[in-house]
Backbone as CSV, one residue per row, in Angstrom:
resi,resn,N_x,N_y,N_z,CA_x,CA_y,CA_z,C_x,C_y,C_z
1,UNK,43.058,-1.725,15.968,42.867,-0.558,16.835,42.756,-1.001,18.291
2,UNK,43.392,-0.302,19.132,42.919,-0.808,20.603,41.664,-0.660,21.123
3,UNK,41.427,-1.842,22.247,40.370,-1.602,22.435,39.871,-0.274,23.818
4,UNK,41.246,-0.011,23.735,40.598,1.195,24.558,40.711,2.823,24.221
5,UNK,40.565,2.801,22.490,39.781,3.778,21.979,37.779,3.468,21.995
6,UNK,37.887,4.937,22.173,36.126,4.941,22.233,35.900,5.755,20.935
7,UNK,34.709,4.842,20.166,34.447,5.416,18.927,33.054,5.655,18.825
8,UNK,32.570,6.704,18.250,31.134,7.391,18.112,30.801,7.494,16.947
9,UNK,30.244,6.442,15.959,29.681,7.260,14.900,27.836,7.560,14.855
10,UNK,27.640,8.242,14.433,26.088,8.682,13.977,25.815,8.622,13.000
11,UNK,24.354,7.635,12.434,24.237,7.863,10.964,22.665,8.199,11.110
12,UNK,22.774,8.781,9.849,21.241,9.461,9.841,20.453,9.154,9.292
13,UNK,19.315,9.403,9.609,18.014,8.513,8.601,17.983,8.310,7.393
14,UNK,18.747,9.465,6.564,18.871,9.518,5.387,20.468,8.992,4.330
15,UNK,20.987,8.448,5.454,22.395,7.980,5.373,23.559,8.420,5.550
16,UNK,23.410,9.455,5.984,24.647,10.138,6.216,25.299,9.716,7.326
17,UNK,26.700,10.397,7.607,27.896,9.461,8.628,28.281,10.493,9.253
18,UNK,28.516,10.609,10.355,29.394,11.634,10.990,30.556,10.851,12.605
19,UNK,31.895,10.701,12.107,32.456,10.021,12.923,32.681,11.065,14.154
20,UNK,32.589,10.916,15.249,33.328,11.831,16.602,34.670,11.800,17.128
21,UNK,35.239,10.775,16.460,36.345,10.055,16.462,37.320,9.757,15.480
22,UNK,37.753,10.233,14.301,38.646,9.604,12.758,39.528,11.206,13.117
23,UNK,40.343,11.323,11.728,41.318,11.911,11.532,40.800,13.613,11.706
24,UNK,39.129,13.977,11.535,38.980,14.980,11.662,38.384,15.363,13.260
25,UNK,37.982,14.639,13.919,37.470,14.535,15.685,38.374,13.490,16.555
26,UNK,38.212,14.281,17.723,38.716,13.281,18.567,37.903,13.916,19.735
27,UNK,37.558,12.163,20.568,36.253,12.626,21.363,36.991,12.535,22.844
28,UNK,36.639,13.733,23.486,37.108,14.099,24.616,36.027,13.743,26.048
29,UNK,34.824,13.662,26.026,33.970,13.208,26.843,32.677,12.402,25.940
30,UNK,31.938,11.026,26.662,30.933,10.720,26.882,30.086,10.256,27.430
31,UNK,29.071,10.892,27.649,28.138,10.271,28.731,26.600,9.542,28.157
32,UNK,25.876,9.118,29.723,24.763,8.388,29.075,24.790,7.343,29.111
33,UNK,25.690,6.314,28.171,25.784,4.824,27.962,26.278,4.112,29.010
34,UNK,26.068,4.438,29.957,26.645,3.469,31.269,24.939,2.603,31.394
35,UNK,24.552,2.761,32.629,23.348,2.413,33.103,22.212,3.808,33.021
36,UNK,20.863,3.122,32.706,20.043,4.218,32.600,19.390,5.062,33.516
37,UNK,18.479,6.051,34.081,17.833,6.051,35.263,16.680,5.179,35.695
38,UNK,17.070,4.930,36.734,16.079,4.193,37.595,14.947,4.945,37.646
39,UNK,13.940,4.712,37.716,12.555,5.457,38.726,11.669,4.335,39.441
40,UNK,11.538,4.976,40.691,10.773,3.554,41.483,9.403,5.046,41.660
41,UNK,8.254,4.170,41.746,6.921,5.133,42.595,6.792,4.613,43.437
42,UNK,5.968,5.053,44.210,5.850,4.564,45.511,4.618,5.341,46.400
43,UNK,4.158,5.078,47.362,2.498,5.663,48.123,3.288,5.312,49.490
44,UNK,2.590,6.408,50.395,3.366,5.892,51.755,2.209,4.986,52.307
45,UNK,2.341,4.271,53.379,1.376,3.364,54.046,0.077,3.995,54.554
46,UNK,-0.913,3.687,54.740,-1.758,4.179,55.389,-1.571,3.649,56.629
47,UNK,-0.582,2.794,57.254,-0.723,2.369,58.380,0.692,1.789,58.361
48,UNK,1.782,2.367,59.534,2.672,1.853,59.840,3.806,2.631,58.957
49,UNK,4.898,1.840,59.067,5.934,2.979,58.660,6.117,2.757,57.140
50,UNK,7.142,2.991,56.440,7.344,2.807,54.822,6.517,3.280,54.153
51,UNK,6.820,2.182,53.172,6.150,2.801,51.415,5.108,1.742,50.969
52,UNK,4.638,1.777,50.191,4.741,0.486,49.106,5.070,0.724,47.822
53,UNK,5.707,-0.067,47.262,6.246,0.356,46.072,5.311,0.189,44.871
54,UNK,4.519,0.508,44.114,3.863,0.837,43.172,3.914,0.176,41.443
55,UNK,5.668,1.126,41.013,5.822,0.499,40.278,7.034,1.390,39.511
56,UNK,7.413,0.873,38.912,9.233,0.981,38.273,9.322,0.767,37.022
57,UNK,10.170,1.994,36.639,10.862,1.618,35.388,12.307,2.180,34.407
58,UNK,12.504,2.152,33.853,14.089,3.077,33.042,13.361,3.751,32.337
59,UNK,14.284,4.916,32.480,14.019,6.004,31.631,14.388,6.011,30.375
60,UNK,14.204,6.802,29.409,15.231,7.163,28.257,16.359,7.719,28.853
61,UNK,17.501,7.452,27.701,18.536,8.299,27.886,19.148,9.436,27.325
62,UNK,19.833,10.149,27.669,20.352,11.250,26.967,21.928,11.065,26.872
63,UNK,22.142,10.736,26.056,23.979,10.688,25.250,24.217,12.229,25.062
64,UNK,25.299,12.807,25.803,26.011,13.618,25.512,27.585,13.357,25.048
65,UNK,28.204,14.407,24.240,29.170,14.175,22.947,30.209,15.311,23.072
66,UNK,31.247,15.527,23.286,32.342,16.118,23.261,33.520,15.821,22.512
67,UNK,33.393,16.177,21.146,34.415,15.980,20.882,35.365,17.645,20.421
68,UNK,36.589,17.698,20.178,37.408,18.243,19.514,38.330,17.923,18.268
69,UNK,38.306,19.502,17.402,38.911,18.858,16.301,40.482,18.935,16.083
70,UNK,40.855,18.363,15.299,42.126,17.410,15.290,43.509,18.201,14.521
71,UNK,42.282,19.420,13.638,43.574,19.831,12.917,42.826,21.744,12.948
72,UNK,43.618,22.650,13.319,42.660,23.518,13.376,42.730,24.517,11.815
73,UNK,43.681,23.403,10.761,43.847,24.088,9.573,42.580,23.847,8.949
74,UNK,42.102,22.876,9.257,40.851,22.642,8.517,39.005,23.052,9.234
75,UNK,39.444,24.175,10.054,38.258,25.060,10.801,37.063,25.002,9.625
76,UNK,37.275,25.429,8.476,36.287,26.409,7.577,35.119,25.068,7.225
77,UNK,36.303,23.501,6.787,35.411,22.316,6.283,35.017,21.482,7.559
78,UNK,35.261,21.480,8.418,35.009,20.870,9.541,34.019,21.464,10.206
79,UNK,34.095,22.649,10.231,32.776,23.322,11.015,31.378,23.458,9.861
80,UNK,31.508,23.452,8.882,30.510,23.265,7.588,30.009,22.219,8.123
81,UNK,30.652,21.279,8.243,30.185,19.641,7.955,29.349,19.226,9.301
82,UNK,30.172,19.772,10.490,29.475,19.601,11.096,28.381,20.439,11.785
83,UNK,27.960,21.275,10.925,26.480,22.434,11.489,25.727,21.544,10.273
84,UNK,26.167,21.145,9.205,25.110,20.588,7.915,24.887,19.141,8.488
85,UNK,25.462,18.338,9.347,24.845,17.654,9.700,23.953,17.287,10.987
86,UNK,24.525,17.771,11.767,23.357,18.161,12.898,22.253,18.554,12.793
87,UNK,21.092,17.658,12.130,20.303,19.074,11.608,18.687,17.905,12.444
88,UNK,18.026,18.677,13.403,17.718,18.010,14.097,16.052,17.637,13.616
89,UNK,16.130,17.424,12.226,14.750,17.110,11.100,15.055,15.561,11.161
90,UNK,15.862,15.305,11.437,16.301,13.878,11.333,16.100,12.971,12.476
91,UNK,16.410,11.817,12.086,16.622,10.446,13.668,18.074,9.876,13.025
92,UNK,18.745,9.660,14.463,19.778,9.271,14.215,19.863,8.114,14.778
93,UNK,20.801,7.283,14.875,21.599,5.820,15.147,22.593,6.481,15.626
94,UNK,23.242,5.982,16.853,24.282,5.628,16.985,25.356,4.626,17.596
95,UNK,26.691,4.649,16.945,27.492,3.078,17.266,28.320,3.629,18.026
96,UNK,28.156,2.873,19.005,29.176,3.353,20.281,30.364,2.304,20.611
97,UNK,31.379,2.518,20.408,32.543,1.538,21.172,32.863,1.640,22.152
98,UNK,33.352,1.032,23.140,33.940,1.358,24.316,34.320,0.189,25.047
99,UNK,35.741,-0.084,25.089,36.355,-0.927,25.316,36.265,-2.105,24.462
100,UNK,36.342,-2.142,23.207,36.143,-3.250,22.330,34.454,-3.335,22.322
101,UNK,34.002,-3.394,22.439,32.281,-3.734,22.589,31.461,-2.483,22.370
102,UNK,30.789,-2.692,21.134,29.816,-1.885,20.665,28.587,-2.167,20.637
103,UNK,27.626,-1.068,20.988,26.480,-1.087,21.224,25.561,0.339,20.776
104,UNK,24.284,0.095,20.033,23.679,0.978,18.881,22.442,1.305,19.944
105,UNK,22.565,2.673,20.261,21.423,3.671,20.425,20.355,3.887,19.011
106,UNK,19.194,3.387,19.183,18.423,3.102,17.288,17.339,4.701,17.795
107,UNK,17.418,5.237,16.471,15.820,6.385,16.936,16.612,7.582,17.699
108,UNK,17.488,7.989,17.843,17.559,8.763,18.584,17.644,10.245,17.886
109,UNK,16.773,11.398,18.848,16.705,12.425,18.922,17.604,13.681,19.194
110,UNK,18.005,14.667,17.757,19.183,15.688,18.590,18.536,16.793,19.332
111,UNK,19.018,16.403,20.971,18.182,17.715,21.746,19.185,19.274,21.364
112,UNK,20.223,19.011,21.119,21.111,20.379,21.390,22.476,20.065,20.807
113,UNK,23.097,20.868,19.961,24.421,21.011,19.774,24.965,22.368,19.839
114,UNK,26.263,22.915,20.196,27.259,23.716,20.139,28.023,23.566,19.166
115,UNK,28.589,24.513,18.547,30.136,24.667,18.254,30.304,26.091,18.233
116,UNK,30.587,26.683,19.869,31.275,28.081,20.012,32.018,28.979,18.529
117,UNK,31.573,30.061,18.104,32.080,31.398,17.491,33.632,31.705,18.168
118,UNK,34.054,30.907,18.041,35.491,30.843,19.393,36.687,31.902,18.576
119,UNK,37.917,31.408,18.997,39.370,32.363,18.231,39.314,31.360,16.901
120,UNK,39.052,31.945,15.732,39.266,31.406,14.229,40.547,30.489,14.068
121,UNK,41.413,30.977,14.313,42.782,29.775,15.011,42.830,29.014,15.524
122,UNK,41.536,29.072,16.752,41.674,27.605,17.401,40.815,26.550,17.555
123,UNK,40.845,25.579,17.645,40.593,24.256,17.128,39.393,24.321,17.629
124,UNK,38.003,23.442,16.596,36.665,23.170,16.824,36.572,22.676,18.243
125,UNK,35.638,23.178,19.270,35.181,22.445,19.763,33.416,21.872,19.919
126,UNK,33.205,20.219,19.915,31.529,20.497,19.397,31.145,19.866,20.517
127,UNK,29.777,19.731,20.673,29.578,19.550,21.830,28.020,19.010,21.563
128,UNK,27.342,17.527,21.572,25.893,17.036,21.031,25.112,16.824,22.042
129,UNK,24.435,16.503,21.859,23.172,16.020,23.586,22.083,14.638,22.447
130,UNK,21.915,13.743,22.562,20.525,13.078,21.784,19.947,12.788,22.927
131,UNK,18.630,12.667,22.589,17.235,12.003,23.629,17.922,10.159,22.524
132,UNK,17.664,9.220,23.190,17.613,7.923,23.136,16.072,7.602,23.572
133,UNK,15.041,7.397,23.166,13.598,7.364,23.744,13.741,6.008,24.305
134,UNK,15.018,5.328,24.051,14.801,3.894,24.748,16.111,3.870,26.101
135,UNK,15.423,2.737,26.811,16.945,2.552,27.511,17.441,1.793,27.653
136,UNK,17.371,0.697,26.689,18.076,-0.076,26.363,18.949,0.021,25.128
137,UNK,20.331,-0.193,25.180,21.002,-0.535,23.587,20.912,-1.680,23.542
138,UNK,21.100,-1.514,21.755,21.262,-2.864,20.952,22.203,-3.479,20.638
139,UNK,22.532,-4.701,20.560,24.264,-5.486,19.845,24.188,-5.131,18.578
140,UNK,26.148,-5.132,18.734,25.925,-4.922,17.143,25.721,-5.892,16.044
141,UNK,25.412,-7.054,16.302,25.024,-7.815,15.181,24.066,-9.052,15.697
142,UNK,23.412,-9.242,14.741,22.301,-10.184,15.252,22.530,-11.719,15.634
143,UNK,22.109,-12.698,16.550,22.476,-14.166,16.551,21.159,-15.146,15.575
144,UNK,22.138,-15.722,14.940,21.224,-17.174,15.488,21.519,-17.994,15.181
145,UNK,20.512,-19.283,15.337,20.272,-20.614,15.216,19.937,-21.452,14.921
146,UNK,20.486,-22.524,13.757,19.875,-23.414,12.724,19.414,-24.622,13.940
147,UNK,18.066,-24.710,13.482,17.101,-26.213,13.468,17.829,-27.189,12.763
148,UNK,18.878,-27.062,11.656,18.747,-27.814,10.820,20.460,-27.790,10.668
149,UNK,21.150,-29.153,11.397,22.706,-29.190,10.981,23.382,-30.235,9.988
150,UNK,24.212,-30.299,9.805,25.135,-31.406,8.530,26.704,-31.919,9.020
151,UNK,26.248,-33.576,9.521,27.589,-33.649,10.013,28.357,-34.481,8.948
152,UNK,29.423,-34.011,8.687,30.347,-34.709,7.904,30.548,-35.875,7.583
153,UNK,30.803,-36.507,6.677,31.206,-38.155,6.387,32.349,-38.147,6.191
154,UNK,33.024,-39.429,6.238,34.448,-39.867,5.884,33.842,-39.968,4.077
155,UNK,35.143,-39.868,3.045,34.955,-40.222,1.718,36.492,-40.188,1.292
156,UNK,36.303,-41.101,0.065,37.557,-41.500,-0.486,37.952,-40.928,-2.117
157,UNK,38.879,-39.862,-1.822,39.492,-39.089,-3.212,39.350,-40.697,-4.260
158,UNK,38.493,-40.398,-5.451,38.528,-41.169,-6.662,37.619,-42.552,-6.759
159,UNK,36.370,-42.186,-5.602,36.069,-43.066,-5.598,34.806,-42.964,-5.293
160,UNK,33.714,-43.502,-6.382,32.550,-43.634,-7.325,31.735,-44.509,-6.974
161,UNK,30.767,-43.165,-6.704,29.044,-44.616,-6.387,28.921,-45.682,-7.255
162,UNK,28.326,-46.389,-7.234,27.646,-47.365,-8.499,26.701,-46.789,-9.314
163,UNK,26.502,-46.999,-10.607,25.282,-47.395,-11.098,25.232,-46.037,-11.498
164,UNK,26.375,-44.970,-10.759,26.342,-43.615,-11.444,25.289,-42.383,-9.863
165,UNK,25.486,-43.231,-9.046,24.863,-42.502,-8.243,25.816,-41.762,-7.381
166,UNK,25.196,-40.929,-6.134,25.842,-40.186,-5.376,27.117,-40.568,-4.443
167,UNK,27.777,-39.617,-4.017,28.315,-40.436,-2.621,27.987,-39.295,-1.299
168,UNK,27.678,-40.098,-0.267,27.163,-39.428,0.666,28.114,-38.118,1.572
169,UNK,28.390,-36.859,1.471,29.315,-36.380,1.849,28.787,-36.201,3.838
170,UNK,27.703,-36.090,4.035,27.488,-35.962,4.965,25.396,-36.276,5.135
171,UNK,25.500,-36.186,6.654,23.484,-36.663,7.198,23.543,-35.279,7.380
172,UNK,21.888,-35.126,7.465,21.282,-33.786,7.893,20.564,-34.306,8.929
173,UNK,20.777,-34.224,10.346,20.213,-33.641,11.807,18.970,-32.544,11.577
174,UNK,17.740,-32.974,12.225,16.872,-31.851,12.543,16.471,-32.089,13.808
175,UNK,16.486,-31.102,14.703,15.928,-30.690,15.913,14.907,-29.901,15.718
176,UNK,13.841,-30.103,16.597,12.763,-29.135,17.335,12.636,-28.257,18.164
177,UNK,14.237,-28.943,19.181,14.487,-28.249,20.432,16.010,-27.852,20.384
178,UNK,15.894,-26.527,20.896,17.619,-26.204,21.294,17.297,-25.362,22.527
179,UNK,18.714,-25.304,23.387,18.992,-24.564,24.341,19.697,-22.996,23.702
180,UNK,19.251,-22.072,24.159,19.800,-20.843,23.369,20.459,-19.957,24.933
181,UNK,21.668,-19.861,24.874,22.212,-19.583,25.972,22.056,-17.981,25.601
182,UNK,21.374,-16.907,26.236,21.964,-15.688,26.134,21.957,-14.282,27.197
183,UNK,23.029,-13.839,27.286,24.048,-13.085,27.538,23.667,-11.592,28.211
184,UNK,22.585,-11.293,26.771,21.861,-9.555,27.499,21.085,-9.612,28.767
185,UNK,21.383,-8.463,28.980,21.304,-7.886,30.734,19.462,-7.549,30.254
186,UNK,19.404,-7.824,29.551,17.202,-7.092,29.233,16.822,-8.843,28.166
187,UNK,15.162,-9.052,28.193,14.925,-9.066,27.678,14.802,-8.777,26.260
188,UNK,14.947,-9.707,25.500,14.665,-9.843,23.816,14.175,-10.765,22.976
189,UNK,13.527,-10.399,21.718,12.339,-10.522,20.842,13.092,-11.744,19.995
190,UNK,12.144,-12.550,19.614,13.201,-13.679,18.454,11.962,-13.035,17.309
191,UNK,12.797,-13.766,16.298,12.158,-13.641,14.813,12.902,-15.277,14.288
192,UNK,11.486,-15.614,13.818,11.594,-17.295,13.522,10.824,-17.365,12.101
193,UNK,12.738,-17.911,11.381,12.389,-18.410,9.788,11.832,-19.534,9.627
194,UNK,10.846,-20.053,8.970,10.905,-21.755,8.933,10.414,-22.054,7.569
195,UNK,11.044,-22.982,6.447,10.530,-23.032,5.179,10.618,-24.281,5.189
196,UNK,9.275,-24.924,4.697,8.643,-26.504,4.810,9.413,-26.876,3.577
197,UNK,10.152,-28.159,3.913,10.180,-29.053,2.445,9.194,-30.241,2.302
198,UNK,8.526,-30.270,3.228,7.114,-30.866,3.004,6.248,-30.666,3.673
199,UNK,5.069,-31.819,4.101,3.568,-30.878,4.279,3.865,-30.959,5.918
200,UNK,3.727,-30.000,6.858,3.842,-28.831,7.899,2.253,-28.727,8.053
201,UNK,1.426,-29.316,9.266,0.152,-28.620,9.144,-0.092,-28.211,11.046
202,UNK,0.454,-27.017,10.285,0.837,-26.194,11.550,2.155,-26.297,12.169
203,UNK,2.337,-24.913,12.780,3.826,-24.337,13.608,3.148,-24.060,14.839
204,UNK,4.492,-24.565,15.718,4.145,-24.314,17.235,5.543,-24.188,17.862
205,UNK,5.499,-22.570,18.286,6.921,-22.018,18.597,6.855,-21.980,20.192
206,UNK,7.991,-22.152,20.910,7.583,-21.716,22.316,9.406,-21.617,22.807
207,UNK,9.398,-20.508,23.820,10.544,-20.781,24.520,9.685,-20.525,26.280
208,UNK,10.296,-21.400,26.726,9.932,-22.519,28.332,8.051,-22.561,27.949
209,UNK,7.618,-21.681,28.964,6.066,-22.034,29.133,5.668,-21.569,27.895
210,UNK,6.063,-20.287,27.028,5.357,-19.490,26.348,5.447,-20.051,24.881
211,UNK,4.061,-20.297,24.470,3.772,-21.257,22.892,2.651,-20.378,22.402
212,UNK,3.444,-19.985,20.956,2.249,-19.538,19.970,2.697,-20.477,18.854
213,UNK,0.922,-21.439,18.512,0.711,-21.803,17.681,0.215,-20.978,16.364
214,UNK,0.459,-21.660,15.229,-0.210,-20.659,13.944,-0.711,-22.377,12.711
215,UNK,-2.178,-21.708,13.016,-3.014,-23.121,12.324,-2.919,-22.927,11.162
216,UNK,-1.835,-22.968,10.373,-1.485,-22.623,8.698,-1.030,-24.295,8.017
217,UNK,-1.605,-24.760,7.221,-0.984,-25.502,6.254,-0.097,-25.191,5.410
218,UNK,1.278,-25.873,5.720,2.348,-25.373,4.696,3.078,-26.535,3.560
219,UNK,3.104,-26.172,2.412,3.773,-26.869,1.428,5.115,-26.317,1.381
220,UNK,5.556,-27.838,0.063,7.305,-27.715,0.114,7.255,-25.930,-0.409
221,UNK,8.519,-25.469,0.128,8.974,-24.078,-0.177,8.522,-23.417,0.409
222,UNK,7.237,-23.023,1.108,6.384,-22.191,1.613,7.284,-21.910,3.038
223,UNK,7.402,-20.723,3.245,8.233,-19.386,4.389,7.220,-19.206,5.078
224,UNK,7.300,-19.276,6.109,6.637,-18.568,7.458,7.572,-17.571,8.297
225,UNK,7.603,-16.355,8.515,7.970,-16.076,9.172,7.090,-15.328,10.480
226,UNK,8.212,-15.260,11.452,7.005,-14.955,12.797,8.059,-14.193,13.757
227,UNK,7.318,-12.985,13.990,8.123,-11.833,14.683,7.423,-11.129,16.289
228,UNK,8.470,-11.582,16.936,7.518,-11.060,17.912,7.805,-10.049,18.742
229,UNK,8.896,-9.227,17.901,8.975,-7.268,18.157,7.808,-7.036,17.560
230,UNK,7.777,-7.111,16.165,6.342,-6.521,15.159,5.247,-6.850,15.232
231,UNK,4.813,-8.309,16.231,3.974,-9.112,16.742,2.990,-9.243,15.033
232,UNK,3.904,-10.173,14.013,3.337,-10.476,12.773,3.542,-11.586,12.625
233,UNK,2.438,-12.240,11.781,2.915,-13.786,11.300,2.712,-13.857,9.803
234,UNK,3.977,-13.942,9.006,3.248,-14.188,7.329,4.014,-15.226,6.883
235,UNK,3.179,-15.612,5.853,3.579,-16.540,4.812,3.436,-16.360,3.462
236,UNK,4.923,-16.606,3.105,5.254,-16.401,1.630,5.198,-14.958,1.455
237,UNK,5.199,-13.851,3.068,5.298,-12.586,2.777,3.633,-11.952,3.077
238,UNK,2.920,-12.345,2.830,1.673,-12.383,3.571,0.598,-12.238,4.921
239,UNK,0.278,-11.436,5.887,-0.061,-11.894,6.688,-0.979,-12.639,6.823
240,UNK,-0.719,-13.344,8.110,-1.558,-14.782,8.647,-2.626,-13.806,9.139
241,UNK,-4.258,-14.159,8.866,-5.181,-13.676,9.949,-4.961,-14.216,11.377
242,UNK,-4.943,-12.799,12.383,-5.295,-13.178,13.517,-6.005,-14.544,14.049
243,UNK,-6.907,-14.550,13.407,-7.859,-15.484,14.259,-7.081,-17.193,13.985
244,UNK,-5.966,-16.741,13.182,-5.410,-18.230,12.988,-4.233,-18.422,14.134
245,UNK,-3.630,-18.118,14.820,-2.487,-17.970,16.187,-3.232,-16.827,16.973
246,UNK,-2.584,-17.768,18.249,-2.553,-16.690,19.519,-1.938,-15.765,19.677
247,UNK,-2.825,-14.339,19.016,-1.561,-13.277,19.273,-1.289,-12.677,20.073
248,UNK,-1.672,-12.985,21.778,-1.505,-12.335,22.874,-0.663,-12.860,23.268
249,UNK,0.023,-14.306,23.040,1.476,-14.881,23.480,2.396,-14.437,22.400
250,UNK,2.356,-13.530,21.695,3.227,-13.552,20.339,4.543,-12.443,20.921
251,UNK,3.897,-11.177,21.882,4.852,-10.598,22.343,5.296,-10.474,23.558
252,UNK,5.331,-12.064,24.025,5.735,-12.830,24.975,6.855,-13.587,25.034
253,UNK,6.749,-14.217,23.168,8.023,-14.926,22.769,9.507,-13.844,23.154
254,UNK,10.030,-13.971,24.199,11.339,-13.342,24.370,12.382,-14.608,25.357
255,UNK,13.670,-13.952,24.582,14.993,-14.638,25.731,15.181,-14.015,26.783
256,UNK,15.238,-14.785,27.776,15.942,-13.961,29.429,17.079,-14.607,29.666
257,UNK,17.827,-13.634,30.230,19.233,-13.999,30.774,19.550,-15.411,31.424
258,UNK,20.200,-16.381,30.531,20.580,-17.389,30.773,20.097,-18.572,30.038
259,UNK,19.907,-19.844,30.297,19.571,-20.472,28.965,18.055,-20.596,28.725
260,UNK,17.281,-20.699,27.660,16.294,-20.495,27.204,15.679,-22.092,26.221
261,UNK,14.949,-22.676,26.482,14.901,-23.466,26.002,13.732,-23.441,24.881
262,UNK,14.124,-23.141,23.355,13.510,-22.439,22.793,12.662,-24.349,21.463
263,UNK,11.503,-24.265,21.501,11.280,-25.190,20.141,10.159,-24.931,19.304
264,UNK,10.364,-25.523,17.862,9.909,-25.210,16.914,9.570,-26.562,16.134
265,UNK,8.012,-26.641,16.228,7.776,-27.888,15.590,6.422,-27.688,15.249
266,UNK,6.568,-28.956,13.980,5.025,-29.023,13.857,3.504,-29.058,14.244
267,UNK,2.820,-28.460,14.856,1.630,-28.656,15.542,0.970,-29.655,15.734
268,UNK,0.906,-30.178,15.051,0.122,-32.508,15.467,1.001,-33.210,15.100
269,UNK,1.953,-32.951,14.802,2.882,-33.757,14.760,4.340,-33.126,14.971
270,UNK,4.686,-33.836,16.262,6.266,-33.440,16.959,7.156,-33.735,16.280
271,UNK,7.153,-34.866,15.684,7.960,-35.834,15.064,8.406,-35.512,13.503
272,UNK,7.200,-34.726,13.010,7.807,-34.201,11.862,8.446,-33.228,11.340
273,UNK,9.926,-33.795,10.893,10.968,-32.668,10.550,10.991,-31.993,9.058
274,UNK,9.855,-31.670,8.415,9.821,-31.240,6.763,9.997,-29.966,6.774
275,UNK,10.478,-29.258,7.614,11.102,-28.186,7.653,12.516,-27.876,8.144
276,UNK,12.871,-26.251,7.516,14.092,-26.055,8.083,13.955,-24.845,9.332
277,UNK,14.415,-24.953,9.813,13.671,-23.349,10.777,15.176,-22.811,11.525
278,UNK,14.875,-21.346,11.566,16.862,-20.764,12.034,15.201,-19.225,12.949
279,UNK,15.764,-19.229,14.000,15.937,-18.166,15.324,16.433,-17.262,15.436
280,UNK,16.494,-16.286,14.841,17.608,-15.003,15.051,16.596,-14.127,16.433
281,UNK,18.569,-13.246,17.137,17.459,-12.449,17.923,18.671,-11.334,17.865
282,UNK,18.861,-9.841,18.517,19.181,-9.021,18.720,19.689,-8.775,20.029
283,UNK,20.305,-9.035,20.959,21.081,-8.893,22.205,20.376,-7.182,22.650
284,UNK,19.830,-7.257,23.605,19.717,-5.808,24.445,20.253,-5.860,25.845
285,UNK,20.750,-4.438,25.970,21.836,-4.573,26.938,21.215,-2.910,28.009
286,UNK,21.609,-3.108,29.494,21.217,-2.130,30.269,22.021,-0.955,30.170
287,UNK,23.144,-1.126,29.340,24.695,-0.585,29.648,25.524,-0.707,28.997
288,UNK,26.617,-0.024,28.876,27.871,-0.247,28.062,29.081,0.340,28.957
């Protein structure tokens, strides 16, 4: 498909799909997904000229939706479908394309829809509004990054360890530290897997200044995970008590635009690699 079709779908809390764009819509205007509103505050001086500026922030947004329909033989199922799904008991998602690059409005609210009582002959036109309570979108798919790589060996077709043993196909590399280059125009949250294949006594995550430790003893197999949208730490699925990590740096752990120097290591000991640990994060963007 080219990339300079724009595609709209909406899905609903409860799973449902409604494209703005396929064989039954075709979308004629949208707005919203550019950049969000600004708001600056501000106090004038008590002395001298200007302002001072106070304090700032983005608004939510409001996505408005225009599309028209495609075939006007099919008025009776097209206009069903779309009054039964608009139904504003719900939260919606939506995936936005535009210009090859998609980006997901999550949570969003239907303030208002149309579809005019028009000439029965002629073709749907609908017309949506959502509140977005955020103003940032999301990528559409998540990144990340193994702690833990495997570089290849040379080996020879038909040809047998001794004694009945292995042959080495490749080493396993573990790092503590990586550079995580990323891309979004906002701030974003990591979520950090790490499962010990041996004894781990204590995790200590940090990207540049910002380090939350978690004073947990971990055995082989034992999962930690640590989120710092949900600002949670569990193991084996569990939460960690507070009083064991700092949880006032926990929703601090975020990437900023450009490289990030993110590590993950054992707490008294740097050096020990008995774990595997992978970084995922979610790209947020000002705009589309």
């Amino acid at each position: 498909m080219s990339n300079k079709t724009v595609l709209v779908k909406a899905v609903r809390n409860d799973g449902e799909v409604f494209n703005y764009h396929d064989s039954d819509w075709g979308i004629t205007s949208l707005e919203g997904v550019d950049f969000p509103v600004i708001e600056i505050f501000k106090s004038n001086r008590g002395y001298g000229n200007g302002s001072i500026i106070t304090g700032k922030r983005k608004q939510s947004r409001q996505i408005d939706i225009k599309a028209q329909e495609q075939n006007k033989l099919n008025n009776a199922e097209d206009r069903a479908r779309a009054i039964g799904f608009h139904n504003s008991n719900y939260t919606f998602d939506l995936y936005i394309t535009y210009m090859g690059v998609t980006r997901i409005a999550k949570d969003c609210q239907l303030e208002a829809a149309a579809l005019p009582n028009d000439n029965v002959w002629k073709r749907l036109n609908l017309t949506v509004s959502y509140l977005h309570p955020e103003s940032d979108l999301l990528g559409e798919n998540s990144e990340s990054t193994n702690f833990t790589d495997t570089d290849p060996l040379w080996h020879v077709t038909r040809a047998y360890a001794p004694e009945g043993g292995t042959l080495a196909f490749g080493v396993i590399n573990h790092a503590t530290s990586k550079v995580l280059s990323y891309l979004g125009s906002e701030d974003t949250f990591i979520h950090v897997s790490l499962e010990a294949t041996g004894l781990v006594q204590g995790v200590k995550v940090s990207i540049g200044d910002v380090s939350v430790t978690v004073n947990v003893t971990l055995g082989t197999e034992d999962v930690m995970e640590i989120d710092s949208e949900a600002k949670t730490v569990k193991v084996n699925g569990i939460d960690v008590p507070p009083a064991n990590y700092n949880g006032e740096q926990l929703p601090k752990l975020m990437l900023r635009y450009g490289d990030n120097v993110v590590s993950v290591e054992d707490a008294t000991d740097e050096g020990n690699t008995a774990f595997d640990a992978q970084v995922t994060y979610i790209g947020r963007y000002g705009g589309l």
